[in-house]
N, C-alpha and C positions, 0 to 999 in steps of 0.2 A: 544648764551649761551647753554650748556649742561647741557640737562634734568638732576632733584636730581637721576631719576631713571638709566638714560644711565649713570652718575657718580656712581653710587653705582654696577653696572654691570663691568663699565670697573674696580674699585678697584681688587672688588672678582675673575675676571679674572685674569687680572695683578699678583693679590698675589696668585692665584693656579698655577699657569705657572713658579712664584718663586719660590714655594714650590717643585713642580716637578722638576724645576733646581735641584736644590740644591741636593733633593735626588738622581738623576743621578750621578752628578758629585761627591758627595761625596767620591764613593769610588777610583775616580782617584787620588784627594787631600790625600785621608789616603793613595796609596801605594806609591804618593812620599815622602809625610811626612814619613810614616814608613819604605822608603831607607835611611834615615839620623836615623835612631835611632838603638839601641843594638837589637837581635834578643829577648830579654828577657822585656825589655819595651813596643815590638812590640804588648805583648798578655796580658802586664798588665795596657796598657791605650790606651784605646779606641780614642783618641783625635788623628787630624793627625799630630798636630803642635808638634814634638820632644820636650823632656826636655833639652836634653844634646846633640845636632846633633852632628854627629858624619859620618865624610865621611868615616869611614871602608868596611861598605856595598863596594860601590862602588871600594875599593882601590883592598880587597880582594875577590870582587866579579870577579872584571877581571883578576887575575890571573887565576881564575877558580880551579875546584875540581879536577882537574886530571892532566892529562899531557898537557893536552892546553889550552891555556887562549882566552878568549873571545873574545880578538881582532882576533883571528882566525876566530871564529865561525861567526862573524860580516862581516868579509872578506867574507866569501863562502856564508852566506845568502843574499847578497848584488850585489855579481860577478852575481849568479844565479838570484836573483829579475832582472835583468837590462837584463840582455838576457833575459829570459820569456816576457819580457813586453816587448824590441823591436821584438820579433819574431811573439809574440800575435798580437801588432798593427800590423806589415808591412802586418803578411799572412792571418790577418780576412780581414781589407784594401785591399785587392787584392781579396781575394776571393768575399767578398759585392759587388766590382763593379762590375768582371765581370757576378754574378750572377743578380745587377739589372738594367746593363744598355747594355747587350749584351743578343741574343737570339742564342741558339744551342742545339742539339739534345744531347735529355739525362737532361734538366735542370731541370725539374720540378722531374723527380724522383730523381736529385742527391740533391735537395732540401727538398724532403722527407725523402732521408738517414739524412741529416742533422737534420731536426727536430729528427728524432727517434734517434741518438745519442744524440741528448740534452733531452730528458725525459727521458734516460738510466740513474737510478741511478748509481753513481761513483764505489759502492760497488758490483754492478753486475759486471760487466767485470776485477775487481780486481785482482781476481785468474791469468784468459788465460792471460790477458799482460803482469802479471808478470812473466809466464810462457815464453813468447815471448820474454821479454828484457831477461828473465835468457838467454835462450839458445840464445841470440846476443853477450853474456858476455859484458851487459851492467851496472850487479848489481852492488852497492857500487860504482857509479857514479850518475850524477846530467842530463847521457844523457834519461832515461826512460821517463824524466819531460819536459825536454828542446827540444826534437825534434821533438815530437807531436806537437809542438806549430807554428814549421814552417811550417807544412801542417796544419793550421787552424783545427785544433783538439777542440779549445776552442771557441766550435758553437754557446756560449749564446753572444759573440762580433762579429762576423758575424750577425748574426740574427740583432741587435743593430746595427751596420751599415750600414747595407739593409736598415734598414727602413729608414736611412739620405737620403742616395743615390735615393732611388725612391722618394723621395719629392723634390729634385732640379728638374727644369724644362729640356726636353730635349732638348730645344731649345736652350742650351748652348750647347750642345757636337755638335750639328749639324754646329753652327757656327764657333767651333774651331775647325772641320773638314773641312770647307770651308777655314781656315785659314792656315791650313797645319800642322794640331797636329795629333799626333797620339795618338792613346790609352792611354801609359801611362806619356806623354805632358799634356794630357787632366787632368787626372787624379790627377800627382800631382801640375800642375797650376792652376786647376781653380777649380776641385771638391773637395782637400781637404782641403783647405784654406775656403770654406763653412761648410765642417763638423768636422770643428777643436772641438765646444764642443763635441760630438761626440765620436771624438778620446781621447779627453782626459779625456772624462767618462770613457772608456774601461783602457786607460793609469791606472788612479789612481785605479780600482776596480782590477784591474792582477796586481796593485804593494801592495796593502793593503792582498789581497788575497794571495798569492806569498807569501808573508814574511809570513802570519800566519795559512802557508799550515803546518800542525804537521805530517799527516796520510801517506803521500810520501815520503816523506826522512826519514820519520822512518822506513817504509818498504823496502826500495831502499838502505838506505847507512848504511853502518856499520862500519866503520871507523872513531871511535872518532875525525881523523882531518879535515875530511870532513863535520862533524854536522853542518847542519844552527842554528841560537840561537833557532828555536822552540824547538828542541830534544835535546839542551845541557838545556835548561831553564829546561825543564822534567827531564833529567840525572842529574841533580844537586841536583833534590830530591829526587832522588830514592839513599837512603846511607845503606849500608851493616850496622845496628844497630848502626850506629853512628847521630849522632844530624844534624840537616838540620839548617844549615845557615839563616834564612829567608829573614835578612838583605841585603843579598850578591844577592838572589834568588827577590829579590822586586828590588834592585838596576841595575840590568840588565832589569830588564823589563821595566824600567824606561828609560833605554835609548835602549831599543828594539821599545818602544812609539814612540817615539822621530823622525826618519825618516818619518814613514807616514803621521804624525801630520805636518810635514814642509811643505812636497808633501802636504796636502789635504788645508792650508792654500795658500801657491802660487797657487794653481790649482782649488779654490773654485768655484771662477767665473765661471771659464768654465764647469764645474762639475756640478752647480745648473741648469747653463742653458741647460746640455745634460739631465739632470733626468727630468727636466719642461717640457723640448720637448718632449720626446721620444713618449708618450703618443698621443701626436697630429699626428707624423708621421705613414704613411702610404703605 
């Protein structure tokens, strides 16, 4: 039987854990309630559940405000998501191992460099790279973003799979060198099928990230056809004294949501168990 007192503890728990639900989520429920309703409704009832739903938002939300409609902008931030994210896994995956299961001269300092580009804030080195991609004539393209990614540029998923890699035992690489594997046999038969959560912490964090990168391709592209949705969602508000849509502006974001929320439910599992670990590895 449960003490009156551990009953009365678990209630008031329970019901502040509710209470905190509830205020989290609310304002996801009000911006899809407020896609289905009139942009004039939208700021005269607080409620998220629409009077009159109304699928306009959405119909003339993806035509979009200018000359391209959204199913473009969805294209290029999606083309671009799916390259970053296989380039981030395959060249952090490569770089983690051979930094934590090979020895050669030069590691530890080039392990240094690494740390010290990851506690570089992003906004420091802003200017000279842009200076670097300008004079490559790489501007108003997606390559300034995309190719850093292949030489393990993005060191906080390196670091994060260092620490998988030195926690397998090496008595495995030894054996399936006895076996007749090589490096990278080894690698993807036996050592990344143990650090699949791992990988696919790093997968969904560069695809959640990626898509709701705004500060990169608003610098880098200028090419209204080329905008991912973070900079046309922004361009859609910024109107020459004319009236902002909101309806149209909440209806896209709504299915801007939509992709990572799939990803982060299929990929949960393995997601909880690479964030539960990480801490223990070593």
């Amino acid at each position: 039987m449960i003490s009156r007192r551990r009953l009365i503890s678990y209630i008031l728990n329970y019901t502040l854990l509710i209470v905190l639900g509830i205020v989290i989520i609310y304002p996801f429920f009000w911006l899809i309630g407020s896609s289905f309703k009139t942009s004039t409704e939208i700021f005269s009832d607080p409620s998220f559940i629409p009077k009159d739903p109304t699928i306009d938002g959405y119909i003339n939300g993806w035509k979009g405000a200018g000359l391209t409609s959204f199913g473009t902008f969805f294209k290029n931030t999606y083309i671009y998501v799916v390259l970053k994210v296989v380039f981030t896994v395959v060249s952090a995956t490569l770089t983690a191992y051979g930094f934590s299961r090979f020895e050669f001269r030069g590691r530890k300092a080039l392990q240094s460099i690494l740390i010290a580009t990851l506690l570089f804030p992003a906004t420091v080195v802003l200017v000279p790279t842009y200076v670097i991609f300008s004079k490559l004539g790489w501007v108003d393209s997606y390559l300034p973003m995309l190719v850093p990614s292949i030489f393990a540029a993005d060191t906080y998923f390196v670091f994060l799979l260092m620490s998988f890699f030195r926690s397998l035992p090496r008595d495995m690489d030894e054996a399936a060198i006895i076996d007749g594997c090589g490096p990278l046999r080894r690698l993807v038969q036996i050592l990344v099928p143990m650090i699949k959560p791992a990988i696919v912490t790093a997968l969904l964090f560069q695809f959640i990230w990626t898509g709701n990168d705004f500060l990169n391709p608003m610098i880098y592209i200028s090419t209204e056809a080329k905008f991912p949705v973070s900079v046309a969602l922004k361009m859609s508000m910024d109107t020459s004294g004319g009236t902002i849509s909101y309806n149209n502006v909440f209806a896209m974001s709504v299915l801007a949501i939509l992709p990572p929320l799939i990803v982060f439910i299929f990929a949960q599992r393995n997601f909880v168990e690479g964030i539960s670990t990480q801490g223990l590895k070593g």
